[in-house]
N, C-alpha and C positions, 0 to 999 in steps of 0.2 A: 549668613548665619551658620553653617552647615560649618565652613572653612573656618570664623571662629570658635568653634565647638570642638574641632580637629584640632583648633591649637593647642586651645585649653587642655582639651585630654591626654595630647603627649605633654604639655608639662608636668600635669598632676602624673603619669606614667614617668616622667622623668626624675619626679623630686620624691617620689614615692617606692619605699622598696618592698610593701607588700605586696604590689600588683608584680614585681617582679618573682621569677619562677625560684623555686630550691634551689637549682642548679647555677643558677647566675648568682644567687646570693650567697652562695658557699663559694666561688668561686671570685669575687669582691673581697669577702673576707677571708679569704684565704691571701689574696695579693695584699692584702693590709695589713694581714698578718707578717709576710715576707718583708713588708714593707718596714715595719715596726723590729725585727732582727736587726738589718740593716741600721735604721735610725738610732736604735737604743744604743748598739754596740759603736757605732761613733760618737755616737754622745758619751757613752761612758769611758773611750778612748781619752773624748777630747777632757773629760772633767781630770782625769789622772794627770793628762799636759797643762791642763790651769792650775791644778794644785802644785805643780813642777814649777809652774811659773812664778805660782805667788811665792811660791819661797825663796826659788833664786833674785826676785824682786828687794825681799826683805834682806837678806842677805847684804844686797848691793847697796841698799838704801833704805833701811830700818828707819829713819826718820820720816820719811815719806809715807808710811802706814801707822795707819793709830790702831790701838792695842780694840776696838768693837769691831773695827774694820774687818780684822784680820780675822776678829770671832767669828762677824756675822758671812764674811765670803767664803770660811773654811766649812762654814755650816751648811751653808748653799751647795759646795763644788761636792760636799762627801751624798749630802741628799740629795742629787739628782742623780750623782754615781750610781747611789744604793739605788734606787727607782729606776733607773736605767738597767740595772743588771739583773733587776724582778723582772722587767719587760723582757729582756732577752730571752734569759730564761724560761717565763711563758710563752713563749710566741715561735721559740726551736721546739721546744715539748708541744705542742699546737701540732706545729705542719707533721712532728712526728706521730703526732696520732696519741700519744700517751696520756694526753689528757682532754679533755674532750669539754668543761664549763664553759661555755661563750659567756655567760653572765661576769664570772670571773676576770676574765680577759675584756670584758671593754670597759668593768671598771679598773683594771692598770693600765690600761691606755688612758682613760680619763683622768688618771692620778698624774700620771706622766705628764700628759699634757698641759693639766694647770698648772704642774710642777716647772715644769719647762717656761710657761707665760710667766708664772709669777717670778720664775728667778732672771727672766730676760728686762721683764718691765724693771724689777729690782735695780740689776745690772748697768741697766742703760739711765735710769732714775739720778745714782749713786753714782756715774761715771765722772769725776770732773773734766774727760773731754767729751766736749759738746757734737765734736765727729764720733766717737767713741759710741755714742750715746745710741745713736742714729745706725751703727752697724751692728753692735751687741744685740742689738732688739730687732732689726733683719736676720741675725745669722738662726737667734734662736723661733724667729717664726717661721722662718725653712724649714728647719726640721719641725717643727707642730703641724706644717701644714703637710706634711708628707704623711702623716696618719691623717687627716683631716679628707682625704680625696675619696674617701668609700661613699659618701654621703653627701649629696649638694648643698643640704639644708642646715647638715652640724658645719659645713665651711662656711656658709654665707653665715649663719648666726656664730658662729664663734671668732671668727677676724672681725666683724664688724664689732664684738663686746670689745678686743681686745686693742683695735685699732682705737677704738672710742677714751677706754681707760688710757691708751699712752699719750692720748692728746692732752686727756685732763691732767697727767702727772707733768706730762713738757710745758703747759700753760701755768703751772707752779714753778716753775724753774724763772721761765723767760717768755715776755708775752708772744703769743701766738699770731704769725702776720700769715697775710692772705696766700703768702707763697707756699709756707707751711704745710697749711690745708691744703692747697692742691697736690703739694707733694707726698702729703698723706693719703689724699683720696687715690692718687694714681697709682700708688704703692699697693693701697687696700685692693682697688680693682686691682691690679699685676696679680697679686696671691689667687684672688677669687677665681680669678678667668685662668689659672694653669693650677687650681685644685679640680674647676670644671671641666677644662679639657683632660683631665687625668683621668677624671672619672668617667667620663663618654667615650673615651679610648679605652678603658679598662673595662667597660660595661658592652662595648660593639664586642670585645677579645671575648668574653665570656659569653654571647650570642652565637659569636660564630661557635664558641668549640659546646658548644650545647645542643646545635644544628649538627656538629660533626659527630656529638657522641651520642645522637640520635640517630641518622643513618648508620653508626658504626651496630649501633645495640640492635635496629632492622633487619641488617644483613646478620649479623650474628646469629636472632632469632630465623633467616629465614633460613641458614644454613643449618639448625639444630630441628627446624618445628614445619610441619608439612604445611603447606597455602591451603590448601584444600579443605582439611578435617580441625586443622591447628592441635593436632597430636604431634609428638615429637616424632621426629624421621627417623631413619634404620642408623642414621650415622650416631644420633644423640641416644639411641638405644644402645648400638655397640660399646661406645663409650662407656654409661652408666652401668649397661649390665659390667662389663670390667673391670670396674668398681665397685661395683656389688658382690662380684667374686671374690675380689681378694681380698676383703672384709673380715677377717678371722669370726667376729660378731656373726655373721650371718650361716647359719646351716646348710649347707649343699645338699642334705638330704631332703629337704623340705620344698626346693625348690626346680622348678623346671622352665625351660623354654618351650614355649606354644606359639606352633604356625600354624593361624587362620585362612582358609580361605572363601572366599564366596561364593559361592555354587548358582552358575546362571543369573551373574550378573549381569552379562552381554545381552539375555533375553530382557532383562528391564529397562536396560538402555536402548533396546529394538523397538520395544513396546511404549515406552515413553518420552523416549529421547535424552539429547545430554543433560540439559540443564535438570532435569527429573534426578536423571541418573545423580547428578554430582551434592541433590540435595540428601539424595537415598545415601549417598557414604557418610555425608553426618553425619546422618541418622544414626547409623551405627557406628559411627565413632563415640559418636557420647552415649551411646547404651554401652559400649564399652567398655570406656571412661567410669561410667557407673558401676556394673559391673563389678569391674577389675579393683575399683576404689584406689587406696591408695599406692598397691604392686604396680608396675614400670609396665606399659601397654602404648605402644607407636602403629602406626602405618609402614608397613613392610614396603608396598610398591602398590599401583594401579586397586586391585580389589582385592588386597592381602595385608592383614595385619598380625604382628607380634606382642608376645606377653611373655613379661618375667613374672610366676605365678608360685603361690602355694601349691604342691603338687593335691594333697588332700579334699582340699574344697574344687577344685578345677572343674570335674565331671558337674556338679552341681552349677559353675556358671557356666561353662557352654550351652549345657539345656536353656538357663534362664538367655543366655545371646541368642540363642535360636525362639525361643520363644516373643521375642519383644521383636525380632524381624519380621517372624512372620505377623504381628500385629500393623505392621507399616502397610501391609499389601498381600494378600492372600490367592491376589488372579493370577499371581506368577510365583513359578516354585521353584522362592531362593532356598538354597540350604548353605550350609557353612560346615567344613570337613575344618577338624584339627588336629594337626602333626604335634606330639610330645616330644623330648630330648631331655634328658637328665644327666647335667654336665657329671664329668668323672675325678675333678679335680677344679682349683683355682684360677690356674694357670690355661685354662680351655678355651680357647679363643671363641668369642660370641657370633662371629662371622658362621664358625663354621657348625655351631650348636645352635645355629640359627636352619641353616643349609640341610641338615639332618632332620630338624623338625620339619623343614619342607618338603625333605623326601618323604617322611612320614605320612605325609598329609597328601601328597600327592597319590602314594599307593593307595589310598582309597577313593580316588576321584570319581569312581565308574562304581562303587561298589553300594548300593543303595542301604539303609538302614546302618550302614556305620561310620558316624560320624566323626571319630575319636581311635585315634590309633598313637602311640606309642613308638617309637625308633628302637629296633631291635638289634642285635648285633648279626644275624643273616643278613639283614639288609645293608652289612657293610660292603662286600663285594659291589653291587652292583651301584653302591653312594660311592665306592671310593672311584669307581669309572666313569661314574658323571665330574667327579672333582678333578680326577686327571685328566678328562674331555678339557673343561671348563681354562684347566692350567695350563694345556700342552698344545693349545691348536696356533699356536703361533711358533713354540718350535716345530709341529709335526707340518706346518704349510714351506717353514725356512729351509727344513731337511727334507723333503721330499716323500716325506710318508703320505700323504694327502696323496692320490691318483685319480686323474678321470678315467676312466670306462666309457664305453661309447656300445650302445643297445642300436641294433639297425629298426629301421622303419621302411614295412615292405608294401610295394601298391600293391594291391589286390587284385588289379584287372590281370597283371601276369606276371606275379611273383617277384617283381625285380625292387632291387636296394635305391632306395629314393631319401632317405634321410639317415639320420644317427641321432640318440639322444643323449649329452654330454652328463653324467652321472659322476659320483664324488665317490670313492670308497679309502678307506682309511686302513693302511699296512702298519700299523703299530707294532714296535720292538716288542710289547709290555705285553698288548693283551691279545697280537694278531691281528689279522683281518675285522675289520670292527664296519656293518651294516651303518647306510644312510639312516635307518631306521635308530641307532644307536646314539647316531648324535649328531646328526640335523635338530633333534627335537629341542636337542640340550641346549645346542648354539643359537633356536631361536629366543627359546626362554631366556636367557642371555643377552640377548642384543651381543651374539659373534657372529650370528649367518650372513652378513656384507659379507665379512672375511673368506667365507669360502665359497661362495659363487662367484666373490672377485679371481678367487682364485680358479673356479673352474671355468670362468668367461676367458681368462687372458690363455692359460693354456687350450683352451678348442680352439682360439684364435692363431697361437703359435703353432699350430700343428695342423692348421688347414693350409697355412704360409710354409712350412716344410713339405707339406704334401706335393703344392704347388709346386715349387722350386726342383721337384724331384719328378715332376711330370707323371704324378700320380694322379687318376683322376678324382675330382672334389667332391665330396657326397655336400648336401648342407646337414648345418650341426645345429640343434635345439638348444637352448639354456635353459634354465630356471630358473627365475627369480622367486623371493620369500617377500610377503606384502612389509616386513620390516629391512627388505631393501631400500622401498621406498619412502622409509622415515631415516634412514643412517646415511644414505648416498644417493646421488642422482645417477640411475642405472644407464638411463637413456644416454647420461653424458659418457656414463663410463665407456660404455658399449662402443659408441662412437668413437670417442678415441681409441680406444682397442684395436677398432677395424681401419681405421686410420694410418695406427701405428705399422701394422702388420700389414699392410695393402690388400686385402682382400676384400673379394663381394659384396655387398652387403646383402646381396640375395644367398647367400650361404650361412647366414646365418638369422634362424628361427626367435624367437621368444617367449617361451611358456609362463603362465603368468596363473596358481591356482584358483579353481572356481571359490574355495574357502576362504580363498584371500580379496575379494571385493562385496563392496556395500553397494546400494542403489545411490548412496546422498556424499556420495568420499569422492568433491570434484577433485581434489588434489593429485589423486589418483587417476582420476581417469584423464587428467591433463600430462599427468608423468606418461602413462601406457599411449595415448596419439603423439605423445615426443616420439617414439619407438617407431609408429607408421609415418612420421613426417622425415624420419634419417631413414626409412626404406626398408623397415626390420617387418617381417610377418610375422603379425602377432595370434597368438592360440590359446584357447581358455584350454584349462590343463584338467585332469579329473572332474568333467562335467557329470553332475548327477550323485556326486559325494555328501553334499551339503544340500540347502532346504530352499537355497534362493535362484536355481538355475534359470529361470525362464525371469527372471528378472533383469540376472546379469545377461542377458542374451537380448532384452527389451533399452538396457541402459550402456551398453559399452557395446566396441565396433570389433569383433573377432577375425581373423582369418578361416579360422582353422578351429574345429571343437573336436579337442579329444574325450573321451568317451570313458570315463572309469570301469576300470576292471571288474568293481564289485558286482556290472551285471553279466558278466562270464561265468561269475562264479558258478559249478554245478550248473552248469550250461544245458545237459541233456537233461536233466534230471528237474530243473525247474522251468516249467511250461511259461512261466508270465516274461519269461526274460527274453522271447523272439520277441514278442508283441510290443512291449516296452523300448526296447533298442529299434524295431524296424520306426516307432515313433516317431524317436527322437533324428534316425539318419534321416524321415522327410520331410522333420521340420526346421533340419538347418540347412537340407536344398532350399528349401524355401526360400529361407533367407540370405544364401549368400552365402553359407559359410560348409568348408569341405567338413570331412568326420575321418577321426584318427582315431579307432579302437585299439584298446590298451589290454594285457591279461591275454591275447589270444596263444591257447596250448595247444589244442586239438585242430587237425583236418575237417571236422564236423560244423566248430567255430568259425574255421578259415570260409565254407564254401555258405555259411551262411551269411555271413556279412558282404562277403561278395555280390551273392545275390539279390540283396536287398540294397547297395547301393554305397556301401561304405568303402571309400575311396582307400584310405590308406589303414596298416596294421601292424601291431606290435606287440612280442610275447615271446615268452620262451621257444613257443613252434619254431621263429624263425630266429633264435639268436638269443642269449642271455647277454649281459650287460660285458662286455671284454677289454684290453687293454688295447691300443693303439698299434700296436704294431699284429696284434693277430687280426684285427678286422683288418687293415692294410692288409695283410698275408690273403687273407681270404678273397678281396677282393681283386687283390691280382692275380690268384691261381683260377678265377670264375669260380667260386663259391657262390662268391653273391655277384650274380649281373647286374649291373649299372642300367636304367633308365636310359630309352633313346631319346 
C-alpha cells in the first residue's frame, strides 16, 4: 500500500508543475524558451527556402500547380514565416530580460504550435505523394514537439489530438490497414517517450543547479552574515559601509563609526557557561538590531560589535543597549564601552575607522562611569603605533629588529646563575626601542603572537647551539608561550622540532605558560601543556597570584615550577601583608611538589627574605635587567655571574 502511494505521488510530482519549486520552473521555462529561439528561427529559415522552392517549381513546371494551389501554400509558407519571427522575437527579448509577460509568451507559443500542426496536417493532407505525406507531417511534428517538452501532460494530450486528427484525414484519402496504425501508434509513442525523456532530463538539470545555487547562496550568506547572532560580519560591513561613503546622497557629517564592547563578558560565560554565554550574544544582538533599526550594525569579532550610526541620536541608544542588557541579568555586571570615529572624507577606508573607533573604546576599558568616548586626534600617535605594530612585525621579525634579551635567574641558597629568561624587545628604525608591554598586547589582540614567540623560541634555541659549539657553558633558557599559542600552532610540536633541529638538551630549555592564560575545564589545553612534559620540557605556571583562579589552576594542571608575581614585591617593606602572603604560598607549593621562582626582586631586604622562607629560585632587577646575548655571555665568562655546580 505504502509502495503504491509512493508511486502515485511521484507521478502526480511528476506531471504536476505546481508542486514544483520557482526555481526549477523558471528554469524549464527558460530552456523552452531557448528552445522556441532555436525552432522558430529554423522554421522561419526553412518557410523562405519553401517559398524559394515553390517558385523555382513554377518556373520549371507552371502546369503542374493550379492557380488555389499556389494561393493556399503561399499563404501558409508567408503565415508561419510571420508566427515564426513573432516567436523569435519573443523568446530573444525573454532570455534578455526585456520583457517579462509569461502570459503573452505561451500564448505565441500556442499560436505557433497550432500553426505549425495545422499547416503540417494541411501539407501532408494536400501532398499528392503518399511518402511525401508521411514525412511533411514528421518533419513539422519535430519541431512542435521540441516546444512541447516543458510539460508531460500538454505532450501526451497534444500528439495524441494530433496523431488522432491525421489518422482521421489519411482514412479520407486511403483506407487505413492494421500496418498503418501500428505505424502510427509507434510513431506517436517515439514523440512521446523523447518529449518525456527531454523533460526529466531537463527537470533532474534544473534540480541539480537549484541544489547548486542553494549551497552557492549558503556559503555566500555564511561568508557576509555571522553563524552565531546571524548579524552581518566585519567583511559585509566594510563593504557596505564603502558604499555608504561614497554615496554623494549620504551626509558624512551625520554619520559615525561606533565600536562596542562588552564589558565582562568572560564573567558570564564563568558563571553560566558557553552554551548561556552564546544565547547572551543574541541577546544583544537583536536589542541591537532593534536599537540601531534600520543604520548598518554587524558583529565585529567574539563580544565586539559595529555600527554605522546617526551621530546625533547615538548617546540616546547606547543608554537604551545598556539598559535592556542589564534587563537580561543583573547578578553580573556586564557594561558596554563605546569607541566613536567620524570619518574625514569618502574615500576613508572602513577597516581603518573601524580600528580607531576601537582604540577609542578601548581607552576607556578601566575607566568606570564612562561609557562613550569619541577618537580624538592626540590619540593619533599612539593608534598610529598600534597600526604600524599591527603592519610591520613581519618585516621587523625578516630584518632583524625583533631581539631576545635574556633576564638571569639566580638560586637563592648562593647567588649563582641557574637560568635565563628568553624576552622579545623590539629596535625599531621608526619609533626606537619599543617595551613587550607595547606590543605583545597588540599582537595578541591580533592573533600575531605565534609569530613572535616562534621567533623568540627558534632564536634561544640557535644561540644555546652556538654557545655549545663555542664551549661556552649552557645556562637553561625559559620561553613563553601566550594561551593563543595554543589555538594558531602546536607549540609542543614546534618546540620539538626546534630542539631537534639545533641538537640540543631538552633540559635546557623551560616552558612558562601564564597563570591568566588557563581555565579549570580547557582539556585542550592542558593535553597541549603534558605534550611539553612528555618531550621532557619543565613546565612553570608563570605570574602566579596575578589573576583570581590560582589555587585552581594549581588543583587542575601538573607545574614544575610556580613563579611568583611581582605585584606582591611591590613596596615590599612598607606593606606588612606581603611576607605573610608569599611565605604562604612558598609552603604551599613545597607541599605539593612544585619549586617557587619569585619575580620583581630589587632589594637585598627582598633577596634575604625569600631566602629565608624557602624560595628556591629569584629574579629582578637586584640581580640583572633583561640584556642582549652577547653581554650576559661576556658576563658570564668574566665571573659576573657564577654558574651552578
Amino acid at each position: 500500500m505504502n509502495d503504491d502511494s509512493s508511486i502515485l505521488s511521484k507521478i502526480k510530482f511528476f506531471i504536476s508543475s505546481k508542486k514544483r519549486s520557482p526555481f526549477v520552473r523558471d528554469y524549464l521555462l527558460n530552456a523552452n524558451a531557448r528552445s522556441s529561439v532555436y525552432v522558430s528561427a529554423i522554421v522561419a529559415a526553412l518557410e523562405i527556402w519553401m517559398i524559394a522552392m515553390m517558385i523555382f517549381g513554377v518556373i520549371e513546371d507552371s502546369e503542374s500547380y493550379s492557380r488555389n494551389w499556389l494561393i493556399s501554400h503561399t499563404i501558409a509558407y508567408i503565415s508561419l514565416f510571420t508566427i515564426s519571427v513573432v516567436l523569435l522575437v519573443y523568446s530573444t527579448l525573454f532570455l534578455k530580460g526585456k520583457v517579462t509577460n509569461r502570459a503573452i509568451g505561451r500564448a505565441i507559443k500556442a499560436l505557433f504550435s497550432i500553426a505549425m500542426i495545422v499547416f503540417g496536417l494541411y501539407v501532408s493532407y494536400t501532398s499528392k505523394d503518399r511518402g511525401g505525406q508521411v514525412f511533411a507531417f514528421i518533419t513539422i511534428l519535430t519541431f512542435v514537439n521540441c516546444l512541447l517538452i516543458w510539460h508531460p501532460v500538454v505532450s501526451f494530450v497534444g500528439l495524441t489530438v494530433v496523431f488522432a486528427i491525421y489518422i482521421y484525414l489519411q482514412s479520407k484519402l486511403i483506407p487505413i490497414t492494421l500496418s498503418i496504425k501500428v505505424n502510427a501508434f509507434t510513431t506517436w509513442l517515439a514523440f512521446f517517450t523523447v518529449a518525456l525523456t527531454s523533460h526529466h532530463q531537463k527537470r533532474v538539470e534544473a534540480q541539480k543547479d537549484e541544489r547548486l545555487s542553494q549551497v552557492n547562496a549558503r556559503l555566500e550568506r555564511k561568508s557576509l552574515y555571522d553563524d552565531l547572532t546571524d548579524l552581518p560580519n566585519r567583511h559585509f560591513f566594510y563593504r557596505a559601509a564603502a558604499k555608504f561613503l561614497k554615496d554623494p546622497q549620504n551626509d558624512l557629517n551625520e554619520i559615525c563609526f561606533v565600536f562596542m564592547d562588552i564589558e565582562n563578558f568572560k564573567n558570564y560565560n564563568e558563571k553560566y557557561g558557553f552554551v548561556a554565554g552564546t544565547g547572551f550574544l543574541r541577546a544583544i544582538a537583536k536589542i541591537m538590531q532593534d536599537v540601531f533599526g534600520e543604520e548598518l550594525v554587524a558583529r565585529f569579532s567574539d563580544d565586539h560589535f559595529v555600527a554605522l550610526a546617526k551621530h546625533y541620536s547615538l548617546s540616546r541608544k547606547i543608554k537604551k543597549i545598556q539598559k535592556e542588557i542589564k534587563k537580561i541579568d543583573s547578578t553580573v555586571q556586564i557594561g558596554l564601552k563605546a569607541g566613536i570615529y567620524r570619518p574625514k572624507d569618502r574615500d576613508e577606508s572602513p577597516n581603518l575607522a573601524c580600528d580607531r573607533a576601537r582604540y577609542a573604546s578601548e581607552s576607556i576599558k578601566k575607566h568606570f562611569g564612562k561609557d562613550m568616548v569619541e577618537y580624538e586626534s592626540k590619540m593619533d600617535k599612539v593608534f598610529n603605533q598600534k597600526q604600524y605594530i599591527i603592519n610591520n612585525i613581519d618585516q621587523a621579525i625578516e630584518n632583524g629588529f625583533i631581539k631576545v634579551f635574556y633576564q638571569p635567574v639566580i638560586l637563592a641558597k648562593n647567588g649563582t646563575l641557574c637560568g635565563l629568561e628568553a624576552l622579545a624587545r623590539w629596535e625599531d628604525p621608526k619609533f626606537g626601542m619599543l617595551s613587550p608591554a607595547a606590543f605583545v598586547p597588540i599582537l595578541e589582540e591580533y592573533h600575531l603572537i605565534h609569530k613572535l614567540d616562534l621567533l623568540v623560541m627558534e632564536t634561544a634555541c640557535k644561540d644555546i647551539r652556538e654557545s655549545a659549539d663555542k664551549n661556552i657553558p649552557l645556562v637553561p633558557v625559559s620561553l613563553n608561550f601566550s594561551r593563543l599559542d595554543f589555538e594558531l600552532i602546536n607549540p609542543a610540536e614546534e618546540l620539538d622540532r626546534c630542539i631537534k633541529k639545533y641538537k640540543i638538551p631538552k633540559s635546557n630549555i623551560h616552558v612558562e605558560v601564564t597563570e591568566s592564560a588557563l581555565s579549570s575545564d580547557d582539556e585542550n589545553l592542558k593535553n597541549s601543556l603534558e605534550a611539553f612534559r612528555k618531550n621532557g620540557n619543565s613546565l612553570w605556571l608563570d605570574d602566579f597570584g596575578s589573576g583570581y583562579s590560582g589555587l585552581n589552576v594549581l588543583k587542575d594542571y601538573n607545574f614544575d615550577l610556580m613563579k611568583i608575581d611581582m605585584a606582591f614585591l611591590s613596596k615590599f617593606s612598607e606593606n606588612k601583608k606581603s611576607q605573610p602572603i608569599i611565605t604562604s604560598i612558598v609552603s604551599l607549593a613545597q607541599k605539593i611538589g612544585m619549586q617557587t621562582l619569585s619575580e620583581g626582586v630589587e632589594t637585598q631586604e627582598a633577596y634575604d627574605f625569600l631566602k629565608s622562607i624557602g624560595c628556591q629560585r629569584l629574579q629582578g632587577f637586584l640581580f640583572g635587567k633583561p640584556m642582549p646575548k652577547d653581554e650576559i655571555i661576556e658576563k658570564i665568562l668574566s665571573g659576573y655571574y657564577k654558574l651552578d655546580a
